[in-house]
C-alpha positions in Angstrom: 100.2 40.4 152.9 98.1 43.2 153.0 94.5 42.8 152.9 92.4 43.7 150.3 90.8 46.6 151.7 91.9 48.9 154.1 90.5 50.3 157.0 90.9 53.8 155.9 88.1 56.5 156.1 88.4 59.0 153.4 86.9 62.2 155.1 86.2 64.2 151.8 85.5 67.7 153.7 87.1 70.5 154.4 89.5 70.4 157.7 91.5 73.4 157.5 92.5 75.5 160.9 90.0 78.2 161.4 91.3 81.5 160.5 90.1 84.6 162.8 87.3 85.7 162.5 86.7 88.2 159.9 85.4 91.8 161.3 81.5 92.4 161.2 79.5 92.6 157.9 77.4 96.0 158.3 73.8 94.9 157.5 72.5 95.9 153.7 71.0 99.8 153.3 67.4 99.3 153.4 66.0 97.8 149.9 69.8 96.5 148.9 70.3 92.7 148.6 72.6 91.0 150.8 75.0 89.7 148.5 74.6 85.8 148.5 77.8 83.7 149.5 79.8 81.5 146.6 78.2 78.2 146.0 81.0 75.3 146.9 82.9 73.3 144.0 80.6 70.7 143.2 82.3 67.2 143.9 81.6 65.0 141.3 81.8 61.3 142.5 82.2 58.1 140.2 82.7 54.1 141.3 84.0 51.1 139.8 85.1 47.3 140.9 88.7 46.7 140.3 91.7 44.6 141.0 89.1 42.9 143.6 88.0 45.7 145.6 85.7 49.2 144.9 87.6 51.9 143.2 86.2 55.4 144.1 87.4 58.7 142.5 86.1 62.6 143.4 86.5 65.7 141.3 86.6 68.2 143.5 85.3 71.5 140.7 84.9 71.6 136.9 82.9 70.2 133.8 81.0 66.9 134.9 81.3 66.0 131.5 85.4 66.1 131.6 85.2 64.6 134.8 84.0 61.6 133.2 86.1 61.3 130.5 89.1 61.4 132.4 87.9 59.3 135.5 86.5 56.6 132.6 90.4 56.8 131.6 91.9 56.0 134.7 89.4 53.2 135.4 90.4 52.0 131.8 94.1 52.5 132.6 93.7 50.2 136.1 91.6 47.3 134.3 95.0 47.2 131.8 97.2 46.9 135.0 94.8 44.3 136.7 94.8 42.4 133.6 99.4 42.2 134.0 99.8 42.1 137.7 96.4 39.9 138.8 97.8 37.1 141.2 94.5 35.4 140.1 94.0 35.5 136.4 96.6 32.3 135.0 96.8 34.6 131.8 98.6 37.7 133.8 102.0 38.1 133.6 101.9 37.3 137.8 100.3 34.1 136.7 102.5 33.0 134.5 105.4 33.8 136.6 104.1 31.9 139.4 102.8 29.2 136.9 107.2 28.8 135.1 109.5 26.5 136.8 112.6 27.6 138.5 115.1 28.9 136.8 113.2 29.6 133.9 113.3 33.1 132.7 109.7 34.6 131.7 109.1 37.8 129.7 106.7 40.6 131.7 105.3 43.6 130.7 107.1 46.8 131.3 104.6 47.5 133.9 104.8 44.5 135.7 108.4 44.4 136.0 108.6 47.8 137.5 106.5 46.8 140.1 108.4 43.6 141.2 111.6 45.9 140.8 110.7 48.4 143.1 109.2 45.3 145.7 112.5 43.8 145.8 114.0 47.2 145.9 111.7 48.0 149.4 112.6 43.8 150.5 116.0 44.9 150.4 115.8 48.5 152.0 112.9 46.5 154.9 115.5 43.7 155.2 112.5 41.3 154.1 110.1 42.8 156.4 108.2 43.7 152.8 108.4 40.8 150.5 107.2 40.1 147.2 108.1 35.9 147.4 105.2 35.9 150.6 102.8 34.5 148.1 104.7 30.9 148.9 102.7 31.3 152.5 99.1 31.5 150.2 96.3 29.7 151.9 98.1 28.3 155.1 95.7 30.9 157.2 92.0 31.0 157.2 90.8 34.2 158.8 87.2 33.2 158.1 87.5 29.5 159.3 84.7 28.2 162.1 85.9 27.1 164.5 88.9 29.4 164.0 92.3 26.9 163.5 96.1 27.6 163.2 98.0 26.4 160.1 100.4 23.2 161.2 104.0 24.1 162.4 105.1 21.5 159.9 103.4 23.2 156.9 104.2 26.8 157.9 108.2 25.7 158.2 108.0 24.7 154.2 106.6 27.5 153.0 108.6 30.0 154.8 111.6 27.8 153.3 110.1 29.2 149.9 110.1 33.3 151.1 113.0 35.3 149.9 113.0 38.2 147.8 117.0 37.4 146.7 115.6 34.1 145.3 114.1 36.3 142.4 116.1 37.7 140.0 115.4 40.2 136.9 117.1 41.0 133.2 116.3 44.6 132.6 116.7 43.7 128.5 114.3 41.7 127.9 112.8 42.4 131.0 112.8 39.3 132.4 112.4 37.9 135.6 112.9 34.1 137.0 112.4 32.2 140.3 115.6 30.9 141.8 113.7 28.3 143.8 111.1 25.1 143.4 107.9 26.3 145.3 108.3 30.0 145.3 105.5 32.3 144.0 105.1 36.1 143.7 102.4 38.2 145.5 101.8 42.0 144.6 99.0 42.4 146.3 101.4 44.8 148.9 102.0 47.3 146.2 100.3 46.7 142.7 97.7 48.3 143.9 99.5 51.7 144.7 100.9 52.0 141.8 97.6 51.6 139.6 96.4 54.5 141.6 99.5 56.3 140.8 98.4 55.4 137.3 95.4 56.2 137.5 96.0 59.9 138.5 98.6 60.4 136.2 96.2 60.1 133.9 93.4 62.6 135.5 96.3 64.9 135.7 96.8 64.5 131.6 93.5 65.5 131.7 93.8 68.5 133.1 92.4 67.4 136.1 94.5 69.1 139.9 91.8 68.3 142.8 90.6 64.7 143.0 91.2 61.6 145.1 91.5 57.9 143.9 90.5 55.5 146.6 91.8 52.0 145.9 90.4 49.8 148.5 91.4 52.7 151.2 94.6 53.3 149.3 94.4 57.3 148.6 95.9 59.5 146.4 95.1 62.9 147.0 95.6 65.7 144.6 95.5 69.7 145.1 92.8 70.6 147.1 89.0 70.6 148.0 88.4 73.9 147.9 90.8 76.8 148.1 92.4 77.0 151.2 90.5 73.7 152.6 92.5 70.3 152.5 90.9 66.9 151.8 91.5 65.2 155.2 91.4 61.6 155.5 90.3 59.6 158.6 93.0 57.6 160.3 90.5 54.8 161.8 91.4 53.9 165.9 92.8 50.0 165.8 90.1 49.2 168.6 86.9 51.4 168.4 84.5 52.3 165.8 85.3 55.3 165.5 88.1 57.6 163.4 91.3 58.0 165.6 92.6 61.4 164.1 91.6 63.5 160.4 95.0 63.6 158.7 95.6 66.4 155.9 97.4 65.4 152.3 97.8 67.5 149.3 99.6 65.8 146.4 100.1 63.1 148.4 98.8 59.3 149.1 97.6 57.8 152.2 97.9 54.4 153.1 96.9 52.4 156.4 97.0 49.2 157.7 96.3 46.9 160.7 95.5 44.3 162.4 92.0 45.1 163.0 91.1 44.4 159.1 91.0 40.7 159.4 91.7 38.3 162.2 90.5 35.8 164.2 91.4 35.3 168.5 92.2 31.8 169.5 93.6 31.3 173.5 93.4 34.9 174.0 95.8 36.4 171.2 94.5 37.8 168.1 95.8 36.1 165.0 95.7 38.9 162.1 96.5 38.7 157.8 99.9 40.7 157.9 102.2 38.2 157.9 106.1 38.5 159.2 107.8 36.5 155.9 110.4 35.9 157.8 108.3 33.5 160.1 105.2 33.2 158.0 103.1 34.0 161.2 101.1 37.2 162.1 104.0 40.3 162.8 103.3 41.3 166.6 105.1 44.8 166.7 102.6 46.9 165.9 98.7 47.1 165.5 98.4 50.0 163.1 100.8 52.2 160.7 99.5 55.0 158.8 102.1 56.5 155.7 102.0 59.9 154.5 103.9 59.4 151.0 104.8 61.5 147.7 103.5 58.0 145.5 101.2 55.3 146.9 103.6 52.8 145.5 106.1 53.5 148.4 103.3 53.9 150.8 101.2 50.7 149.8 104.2 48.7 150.2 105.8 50.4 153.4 102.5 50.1 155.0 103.4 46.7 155.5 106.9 46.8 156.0 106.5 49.3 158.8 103.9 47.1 160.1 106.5 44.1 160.1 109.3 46.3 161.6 107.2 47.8 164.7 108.1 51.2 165.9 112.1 51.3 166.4 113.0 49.7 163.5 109.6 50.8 161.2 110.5 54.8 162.2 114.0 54.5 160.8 113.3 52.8 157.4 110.1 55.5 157.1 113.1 58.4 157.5 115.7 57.0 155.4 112.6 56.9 153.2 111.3 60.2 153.3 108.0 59.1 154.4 105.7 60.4 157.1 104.7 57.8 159.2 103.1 56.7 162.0 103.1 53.3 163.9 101.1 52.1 166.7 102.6 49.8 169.1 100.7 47.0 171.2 101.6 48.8 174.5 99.4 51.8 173.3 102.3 54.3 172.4 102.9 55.8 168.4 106.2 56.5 166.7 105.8 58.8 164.5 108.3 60.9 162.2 108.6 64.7 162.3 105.9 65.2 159.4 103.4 64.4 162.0 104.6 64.8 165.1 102.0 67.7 165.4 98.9 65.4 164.4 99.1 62.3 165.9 98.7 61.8 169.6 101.7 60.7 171.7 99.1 57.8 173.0 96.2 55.6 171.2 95.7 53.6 174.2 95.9 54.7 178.1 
């Protein structure tokens, strides 16, 4: 439901909260050198298309060479996952899923079935705001259409008849999972993504690797820090201006936003955006933005959208019972936010 890409600015510098300042250097007896100030951590910086968008991973510090190695093995380790959870590849075990009958059961890989475990896991904890059975609504919006065009009422009523995360149902011994209904398909674009980053720097962690970031498509992970004593900060992007609303700092944590300035089109003076509400099959109209501050990005991938769905009342309480820190931005120009980031965020994106 998510798009692709989000609009997520990863700010790789240093934001930390100046100190005070340190007392007066005396200047060098005459002759003496001045002694020269450390040179920073070199950032070593490596790029890759995956799971349809760029990839983008930073070593903050260390051996280039190692760098490599374990950056090649997280790219390595997200082409396997692509090659399981791909809603596009028939050969995936998403495609043939979606490709089985109803009621037939169909064996997945280990991976893929913890990933639709923990999406109906978040449906049920969302109520449905986040659910994996959307993929039934595939195709009935055009966000690039000219002249732009709405999908028929008709059409959109079917295919929501097809959304429900109950209506998919798993067999942990095999595993197995199996559609419940004629018509419904499964969509992981909302969280397979996060959890191939998690992936991904599990395994620059086996290598020994503590200060990086893995940018999926604006999905972050982020991972010690870029220096000692300076965070990575990421840019939280404003929903209508070019420009970053706020830096946000994460250690050992991932960063996820979403909104509906990523794709949309405006028809009769409303703006008609790709995060669908599955409930309805048309574009949610609580919020316009949520950012989530998260221990994994396979929570915060997926809540980014449920959070979205919910708006601010509802979205704030699922993002506490979660543990999450989160922020939603609400049409009327206000943001929720939880406790985490009470201190960051303004109280106001909008006068």
């Amino acid at each position: 439901m998510r798009a692709p890409t989000l609009a997520i600015l990863a700010l790789l510098c240093g934001c930390s909260r100046p100190a005070d300042p340190p007392p007066p250097t005396p200047p060098p007896a005459p002759g003496a050198q001045a002694p020269s100030a450390p040179a920073p951590a070199p950032i070593h910086r490596f790029h890759a298309e995956l799971m349809g968008t760029p990839w983008a991973i930073q070593i903050a510090g260390g051996d280039g060479l190692q760098a490599k190695a374990a950056v090649d093995a997280a790219f390595t380790e997200v082409a396997r996952l692509e090659a399981a959870l791909s809603e596009w590849r028939d050969d995936s075990d998403l495609g043939r899923l979606n490709a089985a009958p109803a009621d037939a059961w169909v064996t997945v890989s280990p991976d893929a079935y913890m990933v639709i475990e923990q999406g109906l896991a978040l449906g049920h904890a969302s109520g449905g705001a986040f659910d994996v059975t959307w993929a039934a609504l595939r195709g009935l919006w055009d966000f690039k259409a000219q002249p732009p065009r709405l999908p028929l009422k008709r059409d959109l009523d079917a295919a929501v008849a097809r959304v429900d995360y109950r209506g998919l149902l798993l067999d942990a011994h095999q595993p197995q999972v199996k559609k419940t209904r004629d018509g419904m398909a499964v969509g992981l674009g909302g969280i397979a993504k996060g959890y191939a980053i998690d992936k991904a720097a599990a395994v620059l962690k086996a290598h020994g690797l503590r200060a990086f970031i893995v940018d999926g498509g604006g999905d972050l992970f982020i991972a010690g820090e870029k220096a000692p004593g300076v965070p990575w900060t990421v840019g939280v992007q404003h929903p209508r201006a070019d420009r970053v609303l706020l830096a946000l700092p994460a250690r050992d944590q991932a960063v996820v936003s979403s909104g509906d300035y990523e794709r949309f089109f405006e028809l009769g003076g409303r703006r008609y955006h790709h995060i669908l509400d599955p409930k309805t099959g048309l574009p949610a109209g609580k919020s316009v933005a949520v950012t989530v501050r998260a221990p994994d990005a396979t929570r915060a991938d997926a809540l980014a959208t449920a959070l979205f769905v919910l708006g601010p009342v509802e979205g704030l309480a699922l993002a506490q019972a979660q543990g999450v820190d989160a922020a939603i931005l609400g049409p009327d120009g206000a943001i929720a936010v939880t406790a985490g980031l009470a201190e960051l965020f303004p109280k106001r994106w909008k006068d």
